[in-house]
N, CA and C atoms as a LAMMPS dump frame, in Angstrom:
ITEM: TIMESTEP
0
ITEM: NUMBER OF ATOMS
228
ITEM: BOX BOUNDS ff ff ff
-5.0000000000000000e+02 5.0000000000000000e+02
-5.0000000000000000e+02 5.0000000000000000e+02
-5.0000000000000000e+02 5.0000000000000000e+02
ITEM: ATOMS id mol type element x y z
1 1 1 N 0.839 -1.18 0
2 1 2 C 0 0 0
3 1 3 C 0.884 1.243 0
4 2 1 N 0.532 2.549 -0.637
5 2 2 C 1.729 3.484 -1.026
6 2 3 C 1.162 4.512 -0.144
7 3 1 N 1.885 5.123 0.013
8 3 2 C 1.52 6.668 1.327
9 3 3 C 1.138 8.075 0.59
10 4 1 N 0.341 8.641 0.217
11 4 2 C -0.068 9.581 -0.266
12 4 3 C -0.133 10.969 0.634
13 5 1 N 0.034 12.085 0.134
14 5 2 C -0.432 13.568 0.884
15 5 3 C -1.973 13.15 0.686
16 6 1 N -2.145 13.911 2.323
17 6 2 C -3.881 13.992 2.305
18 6 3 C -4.203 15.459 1.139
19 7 1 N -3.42 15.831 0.767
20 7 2 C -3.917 17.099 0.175
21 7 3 C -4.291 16.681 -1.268
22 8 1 N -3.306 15.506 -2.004
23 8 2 C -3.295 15.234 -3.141
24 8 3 C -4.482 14.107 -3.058
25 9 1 N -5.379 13.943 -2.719
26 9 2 C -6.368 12.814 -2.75
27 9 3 C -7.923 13.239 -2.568
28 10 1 N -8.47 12.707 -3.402
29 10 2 C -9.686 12.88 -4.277
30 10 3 C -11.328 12.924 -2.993
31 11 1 N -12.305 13.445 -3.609
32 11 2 C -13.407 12.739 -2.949
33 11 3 C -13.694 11.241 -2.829
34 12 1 N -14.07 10.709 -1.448
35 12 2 C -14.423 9.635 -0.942
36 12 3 C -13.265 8.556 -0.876
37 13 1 N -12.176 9.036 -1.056
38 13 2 C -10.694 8.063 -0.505
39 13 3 C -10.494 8.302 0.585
40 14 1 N -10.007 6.569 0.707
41 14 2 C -9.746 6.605 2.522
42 14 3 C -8.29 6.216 2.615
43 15 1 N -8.47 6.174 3.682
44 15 2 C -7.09 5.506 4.389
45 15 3 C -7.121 5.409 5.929
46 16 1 N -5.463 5.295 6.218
47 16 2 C -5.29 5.611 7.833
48 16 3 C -4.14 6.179 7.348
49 17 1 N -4.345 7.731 8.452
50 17 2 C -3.519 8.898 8.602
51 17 3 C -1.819 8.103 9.153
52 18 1 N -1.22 7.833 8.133
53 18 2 C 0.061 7.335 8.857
54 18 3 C 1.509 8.493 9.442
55 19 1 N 1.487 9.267 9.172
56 19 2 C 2.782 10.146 9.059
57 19 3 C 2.31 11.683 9.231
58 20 1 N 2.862 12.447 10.514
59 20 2 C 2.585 13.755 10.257
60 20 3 C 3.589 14.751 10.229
61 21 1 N 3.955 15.035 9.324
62 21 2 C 5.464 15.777 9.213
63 21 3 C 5.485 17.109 9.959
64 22 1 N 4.959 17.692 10.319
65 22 2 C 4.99 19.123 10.89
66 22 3 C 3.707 19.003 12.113
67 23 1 N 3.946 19.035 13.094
68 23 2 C 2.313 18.334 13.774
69 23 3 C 2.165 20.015 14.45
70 24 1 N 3.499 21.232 14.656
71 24 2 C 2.199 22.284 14.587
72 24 3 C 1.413 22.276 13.616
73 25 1 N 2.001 22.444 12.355
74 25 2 C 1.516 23.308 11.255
75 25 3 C -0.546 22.022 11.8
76 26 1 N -0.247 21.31 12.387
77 26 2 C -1.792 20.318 12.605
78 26 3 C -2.345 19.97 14.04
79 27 1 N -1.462 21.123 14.71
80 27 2 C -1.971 20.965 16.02
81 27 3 C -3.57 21.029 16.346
82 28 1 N -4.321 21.846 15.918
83 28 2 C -5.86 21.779 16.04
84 28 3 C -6.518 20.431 15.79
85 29 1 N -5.176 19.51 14.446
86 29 2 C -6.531 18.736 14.146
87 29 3 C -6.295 17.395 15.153
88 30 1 N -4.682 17.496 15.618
89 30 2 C -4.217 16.199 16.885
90 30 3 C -4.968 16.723 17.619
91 31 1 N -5.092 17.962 17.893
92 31 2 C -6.116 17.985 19.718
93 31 3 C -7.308 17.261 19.497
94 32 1 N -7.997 16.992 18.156
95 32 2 C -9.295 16.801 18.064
96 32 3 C -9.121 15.564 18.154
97 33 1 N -8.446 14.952 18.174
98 33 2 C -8.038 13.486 18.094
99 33 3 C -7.734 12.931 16.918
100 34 1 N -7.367 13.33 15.35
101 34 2 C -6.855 12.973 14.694
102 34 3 C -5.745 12.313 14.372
103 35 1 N -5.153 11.329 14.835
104 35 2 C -3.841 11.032 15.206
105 35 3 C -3.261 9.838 14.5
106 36 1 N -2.275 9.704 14.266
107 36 2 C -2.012 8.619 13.198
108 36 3 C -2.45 6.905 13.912
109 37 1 N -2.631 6.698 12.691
110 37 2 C -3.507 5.349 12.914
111 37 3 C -5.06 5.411 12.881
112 38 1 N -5.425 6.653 12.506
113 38 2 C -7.007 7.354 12.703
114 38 3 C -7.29 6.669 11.148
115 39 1 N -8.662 6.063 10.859
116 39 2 C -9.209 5.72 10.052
117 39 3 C -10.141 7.582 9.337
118 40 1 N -9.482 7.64 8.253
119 40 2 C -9.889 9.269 7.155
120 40 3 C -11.355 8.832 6.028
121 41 1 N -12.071 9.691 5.858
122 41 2 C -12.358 9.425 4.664
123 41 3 C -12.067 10.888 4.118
124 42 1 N -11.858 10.911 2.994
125 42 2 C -12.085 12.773 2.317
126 42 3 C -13.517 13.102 1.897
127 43 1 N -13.817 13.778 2.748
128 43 2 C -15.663 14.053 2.31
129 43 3 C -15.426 15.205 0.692
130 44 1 N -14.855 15.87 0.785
131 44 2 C -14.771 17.224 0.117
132 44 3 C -13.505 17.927 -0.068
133 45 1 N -13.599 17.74 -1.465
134 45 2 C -12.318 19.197 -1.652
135 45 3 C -12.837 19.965 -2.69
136 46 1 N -11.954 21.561 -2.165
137 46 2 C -12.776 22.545 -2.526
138 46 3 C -11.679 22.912 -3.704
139 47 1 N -12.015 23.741 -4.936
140 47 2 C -11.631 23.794 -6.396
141 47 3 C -9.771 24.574 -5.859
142 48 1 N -9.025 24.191 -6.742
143 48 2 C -7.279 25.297 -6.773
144 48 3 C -7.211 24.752 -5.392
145 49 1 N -6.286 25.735 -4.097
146 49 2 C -6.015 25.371 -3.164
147 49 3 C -6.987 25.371 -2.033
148 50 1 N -7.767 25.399 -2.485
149 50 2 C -8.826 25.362 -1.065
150 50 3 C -8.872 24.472 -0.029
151 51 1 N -9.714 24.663 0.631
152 51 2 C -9.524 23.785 1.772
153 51 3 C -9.942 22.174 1.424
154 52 1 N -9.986 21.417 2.526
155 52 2 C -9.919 19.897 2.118
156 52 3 C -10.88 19.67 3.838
157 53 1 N -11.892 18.647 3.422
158 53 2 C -13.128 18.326 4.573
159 53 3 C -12.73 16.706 4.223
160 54 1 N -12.703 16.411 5.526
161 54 2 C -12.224 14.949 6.062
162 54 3 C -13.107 14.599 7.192
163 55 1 N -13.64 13.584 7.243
164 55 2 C -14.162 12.509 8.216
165 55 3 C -13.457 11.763 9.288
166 56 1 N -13.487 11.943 10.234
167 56 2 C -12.486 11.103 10.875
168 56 3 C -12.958 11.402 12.535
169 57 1 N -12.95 10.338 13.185
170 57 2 C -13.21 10.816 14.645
171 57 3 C -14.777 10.927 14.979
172 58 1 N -15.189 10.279 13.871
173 58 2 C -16.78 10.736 14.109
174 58 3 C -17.186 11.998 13.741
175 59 1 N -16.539 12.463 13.541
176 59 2 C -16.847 14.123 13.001
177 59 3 C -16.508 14.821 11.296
178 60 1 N -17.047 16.037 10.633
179 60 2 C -16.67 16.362 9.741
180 60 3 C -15.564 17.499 9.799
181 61 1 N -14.245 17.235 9.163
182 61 2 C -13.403 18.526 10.065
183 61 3 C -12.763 19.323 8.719
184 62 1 N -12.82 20.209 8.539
185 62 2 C -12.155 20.793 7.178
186 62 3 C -10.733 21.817 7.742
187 63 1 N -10.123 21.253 6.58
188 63 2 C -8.69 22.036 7.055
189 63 3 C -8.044 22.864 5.573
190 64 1 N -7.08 23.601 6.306
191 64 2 C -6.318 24.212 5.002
192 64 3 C -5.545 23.302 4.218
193 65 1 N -5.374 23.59 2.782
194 65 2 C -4.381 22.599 2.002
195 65 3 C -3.183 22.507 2.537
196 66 1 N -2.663 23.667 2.824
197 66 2 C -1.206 23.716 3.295
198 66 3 C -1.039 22.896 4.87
199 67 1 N -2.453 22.894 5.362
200 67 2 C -2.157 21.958 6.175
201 67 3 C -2.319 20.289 5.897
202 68 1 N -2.74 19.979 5.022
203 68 2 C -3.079 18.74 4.695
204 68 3 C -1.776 18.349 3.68
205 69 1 N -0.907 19.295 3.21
206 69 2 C 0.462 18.687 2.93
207 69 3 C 1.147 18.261 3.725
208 70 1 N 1.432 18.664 5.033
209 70 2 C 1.862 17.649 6.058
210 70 3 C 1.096 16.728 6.986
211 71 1 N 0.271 15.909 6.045
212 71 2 C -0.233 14.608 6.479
213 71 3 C -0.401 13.807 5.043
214 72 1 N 0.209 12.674 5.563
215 72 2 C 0.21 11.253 4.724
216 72 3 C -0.277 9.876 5.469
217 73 1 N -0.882 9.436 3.945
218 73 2 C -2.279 8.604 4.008
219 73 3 C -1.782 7.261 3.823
220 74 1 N -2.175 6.384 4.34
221 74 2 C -1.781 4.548 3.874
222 74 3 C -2.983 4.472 3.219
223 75 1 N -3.449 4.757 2.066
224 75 2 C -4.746 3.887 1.264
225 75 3 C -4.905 2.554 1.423
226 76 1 N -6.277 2.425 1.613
227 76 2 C -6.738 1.142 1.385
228 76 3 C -8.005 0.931 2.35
């Protein structure tokens, strides 16, 4: 299974959040409990760099792109 940026990945792909390279630049979304080994889906991404809406935790959580370049995905 190959490790993808959560930023580069489509509506309704999943994974588990494996790798977080910068965990300020994602501190809001670890407090929420996002944490590697967290089962993702991508609900929504918004057109150019917009933001990116992810599932995870029981909840719907949308984040900036630039923050979703430092998180990588194990698909499958």
């Amino acid at each position: 299974m190959s490790l993808r940026r959560l930023s580069d990945l489509s509506p309704l792909d999943r994974g588990i959040l494996e790798r977080v390279d910068a965990a300020e630049a994602v501190l809001p979304l670890i407090e929420m409990g996002v944490c590697p080994g967290e089962s993702i889906v991508v609900a929504h991404v918004a057109p150019g760099r917009g933001p990116i809406a992810i599932e995870a935790v029981g909840r719907t959580i949308a984040l900036r792109r630039e923050a979703a370049d430092h998180l990588w995905v194990r698909m499958g």
